[in-house]
DOBALO-226109 format. One record per residue (C-alpha): x, y, z; residue in one letter. Coordinates in steps of 0.2 Angstrom, whole numbers, padded with zeros to 4 digits, always signed. Layout:
residues N
XYZa/...
//
This chain:
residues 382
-0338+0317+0424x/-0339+0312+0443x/-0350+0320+0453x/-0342+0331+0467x/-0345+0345+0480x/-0329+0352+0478x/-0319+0353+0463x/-0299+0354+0468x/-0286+0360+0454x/-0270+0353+0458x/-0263+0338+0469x/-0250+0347+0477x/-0248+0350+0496x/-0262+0365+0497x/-0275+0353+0484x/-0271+0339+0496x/-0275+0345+0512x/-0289+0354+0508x/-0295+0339+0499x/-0293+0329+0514x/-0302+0342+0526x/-0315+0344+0515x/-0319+0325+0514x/-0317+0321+0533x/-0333+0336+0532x/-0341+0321+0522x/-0340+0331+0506x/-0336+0323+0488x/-0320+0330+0481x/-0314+0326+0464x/-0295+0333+0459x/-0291+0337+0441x/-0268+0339+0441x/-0262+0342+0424x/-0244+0333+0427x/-0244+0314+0426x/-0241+0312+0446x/-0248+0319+0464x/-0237+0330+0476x/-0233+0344+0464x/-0217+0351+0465x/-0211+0342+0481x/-0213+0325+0471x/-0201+0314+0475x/-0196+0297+0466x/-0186+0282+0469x/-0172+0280+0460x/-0156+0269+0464x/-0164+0266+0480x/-0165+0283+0484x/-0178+0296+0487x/-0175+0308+0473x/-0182+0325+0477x/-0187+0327+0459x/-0190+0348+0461x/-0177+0355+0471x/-0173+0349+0488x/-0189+0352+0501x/-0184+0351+0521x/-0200+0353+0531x/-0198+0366+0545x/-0209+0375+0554x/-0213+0382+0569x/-0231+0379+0571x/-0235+0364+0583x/-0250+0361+0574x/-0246+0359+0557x/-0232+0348+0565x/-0242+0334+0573x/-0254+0337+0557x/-0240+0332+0544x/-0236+0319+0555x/-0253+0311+0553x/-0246+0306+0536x/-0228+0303+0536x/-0216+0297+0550x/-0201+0309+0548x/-0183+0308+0548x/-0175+0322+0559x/-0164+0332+0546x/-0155+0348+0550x/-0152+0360+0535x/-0133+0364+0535x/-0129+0369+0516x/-0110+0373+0509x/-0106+0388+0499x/-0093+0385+0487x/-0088+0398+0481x/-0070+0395+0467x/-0067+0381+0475x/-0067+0386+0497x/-0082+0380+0504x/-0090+0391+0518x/-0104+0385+0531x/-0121+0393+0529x/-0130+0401+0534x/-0120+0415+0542x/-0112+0409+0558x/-0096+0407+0569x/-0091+0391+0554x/-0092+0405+0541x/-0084+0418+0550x/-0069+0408+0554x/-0066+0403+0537x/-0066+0420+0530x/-0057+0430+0543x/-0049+0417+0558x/-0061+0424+0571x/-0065+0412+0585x/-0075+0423+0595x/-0094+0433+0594x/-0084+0449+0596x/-0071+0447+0584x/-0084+0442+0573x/-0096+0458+0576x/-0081+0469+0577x/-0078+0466+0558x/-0097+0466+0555x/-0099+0481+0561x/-0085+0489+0551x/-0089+0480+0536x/-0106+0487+0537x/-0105+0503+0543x/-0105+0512+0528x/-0122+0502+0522x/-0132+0507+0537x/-0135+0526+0533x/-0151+0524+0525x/-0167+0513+0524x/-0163+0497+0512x/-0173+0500+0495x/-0167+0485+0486x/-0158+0467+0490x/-0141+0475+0486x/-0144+0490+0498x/-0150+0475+0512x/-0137+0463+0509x/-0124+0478+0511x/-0134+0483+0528x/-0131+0465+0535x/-0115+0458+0531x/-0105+0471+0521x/-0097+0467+0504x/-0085+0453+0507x/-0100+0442+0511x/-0110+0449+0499x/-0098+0448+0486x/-0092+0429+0490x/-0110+0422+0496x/-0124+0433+0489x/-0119+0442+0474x/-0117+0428+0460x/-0129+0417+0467x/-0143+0429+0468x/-0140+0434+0451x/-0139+0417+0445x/-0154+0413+0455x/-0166+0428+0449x/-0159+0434+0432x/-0158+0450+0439x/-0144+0463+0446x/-0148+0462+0466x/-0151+0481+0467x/-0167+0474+0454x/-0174+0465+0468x/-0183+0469+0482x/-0176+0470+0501x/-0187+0455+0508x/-0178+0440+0497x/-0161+0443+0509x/-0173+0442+0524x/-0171+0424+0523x/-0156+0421+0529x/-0151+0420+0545x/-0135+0428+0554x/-0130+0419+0570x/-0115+0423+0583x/-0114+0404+0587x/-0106+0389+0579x/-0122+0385+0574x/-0125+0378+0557x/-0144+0375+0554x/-0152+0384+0540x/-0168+0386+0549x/-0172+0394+0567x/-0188+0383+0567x/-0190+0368+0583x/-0198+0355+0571x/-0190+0349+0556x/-0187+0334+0547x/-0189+0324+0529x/-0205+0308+0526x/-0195+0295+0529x/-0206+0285+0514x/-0204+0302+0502x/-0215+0317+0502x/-0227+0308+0486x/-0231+0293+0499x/-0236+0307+0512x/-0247+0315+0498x/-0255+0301+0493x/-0258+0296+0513x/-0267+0313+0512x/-0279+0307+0495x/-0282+0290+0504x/-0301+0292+0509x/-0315+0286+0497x/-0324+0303+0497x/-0309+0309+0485x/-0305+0306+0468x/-0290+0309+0461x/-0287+0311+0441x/-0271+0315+0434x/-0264+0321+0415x/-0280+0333+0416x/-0279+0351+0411x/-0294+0360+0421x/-0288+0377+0411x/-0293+0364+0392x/-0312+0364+0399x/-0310+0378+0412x/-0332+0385+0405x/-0337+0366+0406x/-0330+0365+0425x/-0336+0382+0428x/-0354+0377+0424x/-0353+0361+0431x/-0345+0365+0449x/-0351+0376+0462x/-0337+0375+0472x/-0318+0377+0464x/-0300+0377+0474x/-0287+0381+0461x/-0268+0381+0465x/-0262+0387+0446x/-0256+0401+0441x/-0268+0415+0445x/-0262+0425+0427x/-0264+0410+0416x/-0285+0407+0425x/-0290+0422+0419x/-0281+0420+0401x/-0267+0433+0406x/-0279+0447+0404x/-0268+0460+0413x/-0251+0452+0407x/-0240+0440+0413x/-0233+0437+0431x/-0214+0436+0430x/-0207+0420+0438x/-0192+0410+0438x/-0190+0393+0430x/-0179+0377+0435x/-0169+0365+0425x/-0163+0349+0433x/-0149+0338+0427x/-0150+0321+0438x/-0138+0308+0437x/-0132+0293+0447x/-0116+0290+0452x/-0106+0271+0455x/-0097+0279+0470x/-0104+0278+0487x/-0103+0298+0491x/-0100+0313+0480x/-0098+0328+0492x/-0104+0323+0509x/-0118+0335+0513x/-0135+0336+0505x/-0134+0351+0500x/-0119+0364+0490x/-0122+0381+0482x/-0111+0387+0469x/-0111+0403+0473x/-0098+0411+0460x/-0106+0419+0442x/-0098+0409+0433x/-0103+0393+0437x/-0122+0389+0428x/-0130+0379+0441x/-0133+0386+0459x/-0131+0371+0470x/-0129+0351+0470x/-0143+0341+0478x/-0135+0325+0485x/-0150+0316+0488x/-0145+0300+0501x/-0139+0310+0514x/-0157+0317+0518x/-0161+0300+0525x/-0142+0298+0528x/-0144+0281+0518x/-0128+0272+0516x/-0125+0263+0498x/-0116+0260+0485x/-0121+0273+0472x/-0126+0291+0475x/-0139+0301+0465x/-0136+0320+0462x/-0145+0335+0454x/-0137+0350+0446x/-0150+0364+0448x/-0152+0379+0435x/-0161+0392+0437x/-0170+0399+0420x/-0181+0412+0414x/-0199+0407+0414x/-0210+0406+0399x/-0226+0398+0396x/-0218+0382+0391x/-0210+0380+0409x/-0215+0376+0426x/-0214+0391+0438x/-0206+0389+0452x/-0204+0406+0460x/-0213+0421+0459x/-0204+0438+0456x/-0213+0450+0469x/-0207+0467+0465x/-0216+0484+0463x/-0223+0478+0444x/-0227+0462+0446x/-0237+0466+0465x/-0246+0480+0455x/-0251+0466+0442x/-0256+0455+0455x/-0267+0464+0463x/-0277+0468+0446x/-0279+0447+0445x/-0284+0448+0464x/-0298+0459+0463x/-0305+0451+0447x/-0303+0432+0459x/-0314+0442+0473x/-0326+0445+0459x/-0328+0426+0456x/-0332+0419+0472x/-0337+0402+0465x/-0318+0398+0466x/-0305+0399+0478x/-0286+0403+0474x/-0272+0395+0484x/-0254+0390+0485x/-0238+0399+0480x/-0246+0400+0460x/-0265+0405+0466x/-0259+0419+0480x/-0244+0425+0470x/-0232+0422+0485x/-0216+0413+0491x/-0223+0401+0503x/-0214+0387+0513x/-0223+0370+0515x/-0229+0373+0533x/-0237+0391+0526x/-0247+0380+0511x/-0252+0368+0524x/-0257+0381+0535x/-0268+0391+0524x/-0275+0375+0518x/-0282+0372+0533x/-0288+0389+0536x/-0296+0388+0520x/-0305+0372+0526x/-0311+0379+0543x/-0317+0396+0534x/-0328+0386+0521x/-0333+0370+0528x/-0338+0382+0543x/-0328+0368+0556x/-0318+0356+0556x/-0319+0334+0560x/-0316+0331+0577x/-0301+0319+0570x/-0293+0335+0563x/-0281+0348+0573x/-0284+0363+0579x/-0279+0377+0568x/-0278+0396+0575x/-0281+0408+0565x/-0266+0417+0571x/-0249+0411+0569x/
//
């Protein structure tokens, strides 16, 4: 077995830079990733000519100067604006919620018009303090948005009924009062122009880490235990310590990739099926987040699925039940201070990229006491 100061679950984003911290500090880091390839769950593949997001499409936005110009040490990005499609029975409507949208439910073409219907639609939802997604959707947009935008693909998206759910989830999504169509309210965005693998592996470059994949840490979890002094572990924080208080609840994915002998198949990169009715929640249209003009076009159908242990987790389900079980696994973690948990699986959250990157490099500065002169900055406060 190689020889390392750090022993790193996982070779997905949090793994990676952590890795790469920890061996500009001049330590010896040896990753252990059960799948058969780096980068996790924002692995992408060539296929067709074409980066193929093989997880779900991943936009990097943030607005955290930093862990821009860090990323950027690794990959030269693509600038890519976010502007998804709802289809819902067949009208599309822009997203998120702005002057685009709505027009093309009610005719407006002004703020006012616009806020005048809000405000109606919504005023009956606004009497009391949101308890539930339902109750917040209501208390933002009123039900003809909620039934046509939200509704069907929340529950397609969760399993659940939306007054299941908690408030937060909705949060997300953005209303504007300008003709404004970009997902995300953050300055820096953008897609690695060479795929988000090649900026992971950019990240494992450096002889002080090695990296060793189709390796289940958890199929010799007392051998490493004895062996390492030192553990970062970015799996599921349930399935470490043998699901001792039960299971977390998350949500699975399927996806159905094909490609296509036509040069476009609906002219954005991304369209959610927003209806119940429909199985899958959205098409990725993967050439147009480099906006890469060919011949052919790949495409995935996403489904969302209830998780079991034979499935990849994608997102965590962070209601009342599952934040109580949580915290039970938490406090055993503080118990155990020989490893460190991290990332969406090891923290139990729903992080975006810049968030993993970000605690990452917290992580490093907090246990390698500084960081290399040839690394950024990072405050501890966003």
């Amino acid at each position: 077995m190689v020889e390392a100061d750090y022993l790193v679950v996982g070779a997905g984003l949090f793994g990676a830079v952590f890795a790469r911290e920890a061996a500009r500090a001049g330590k010896k880091v040896l990753i252990l990733e059960k799948r058969a390839h780096i980068a996790g769950n924002i692995y992408t593949k060539e296929i067709a000519g074409i980066e193929v997001h093989q997880y779900g499409a991943h936009i990097f936005h943030t607005k955290n100067q930093a862990v821009w110009r860090y990323v950027n040490q690794f990959a030269d990005f693509l600038p890519f604006i976010n502007s998804p499609i709802a289809n819902y029975y067949g009208k599309l409507y822009p997203l998120p919620f702005n002057m685009h949208t709505f027009h093309a439910l009610w005719g407006v073409t002004s703020p006012e018009e616009a806020k005048v219907i809000i405000q109606a639609e919504t005023a009956p939802y606004r009497v009391k303090k949101p308890t539930n997604l339902e109750e917040q959707a209501l208390s933002m947009v009123g039900p003809e948005i909620y039934q046509k935008l939200i509704k069907g693909y929340t529950k397609k998206q969760w399993g659940k009924e939306p007054n299941e759910l908690p408030s937060f989830i909705i949060k997300r999504i953005p209303l504007r009062w300008t003709f404004d169509n970009n997902y995300f309210n953050d300055p820096f965005q953008g897609i690695p122009k060479a795929g988000y693998t090649n900026m992971v592996a950019r990240l494992l470059n450096h002889p002080n880490i090695t990296v060793q994949t189709n390796t289940d840490f958890l199929s010799k979890k007392a051998n490493y235990l004895s062996q390492f002094k030192k553990i970062i572990y970015t799996g599921m924080i349930d399935e470490f310590f043998d699901y001792e208080f039960g299971a977390l609840e998350y949500r699975s994915l399927r996806f159905e990739t094909k490609v296509l002998q036509q040069a476009d198949f609906q002219g954005n990169a991304v369209i959610n099926y927003t209806d119940q009715e429909t199985p899958f929640t959205r098409i990725i249209e993967h050439k147009h987040f480099a906006k890469k003009e060919s011949s052919q076009t790949v495409i995935t159908k996403e489904y969302p699925e209830p998780w079991d242990r034979t499935k990849e987790p994608f997102y965590p389900i962070n209601d009342k039940r599952n934040q109580a079980r949580y915290k039970k696994y938490a406090e055993k973690a503080r118990a155990l201070p020989q490893v460190h948990f991290g990332g969406r699986l090891g923290s139990y959250q729903y992080l975006d990229m810049d968030q993993v990157i970000y605690q990452a490099l917290i992580l490093a500065k907090h246990e390698l006491h500084f960081l290399q002169e040839t690394s950024l900055e990072v405050a501890d406060k966003r």
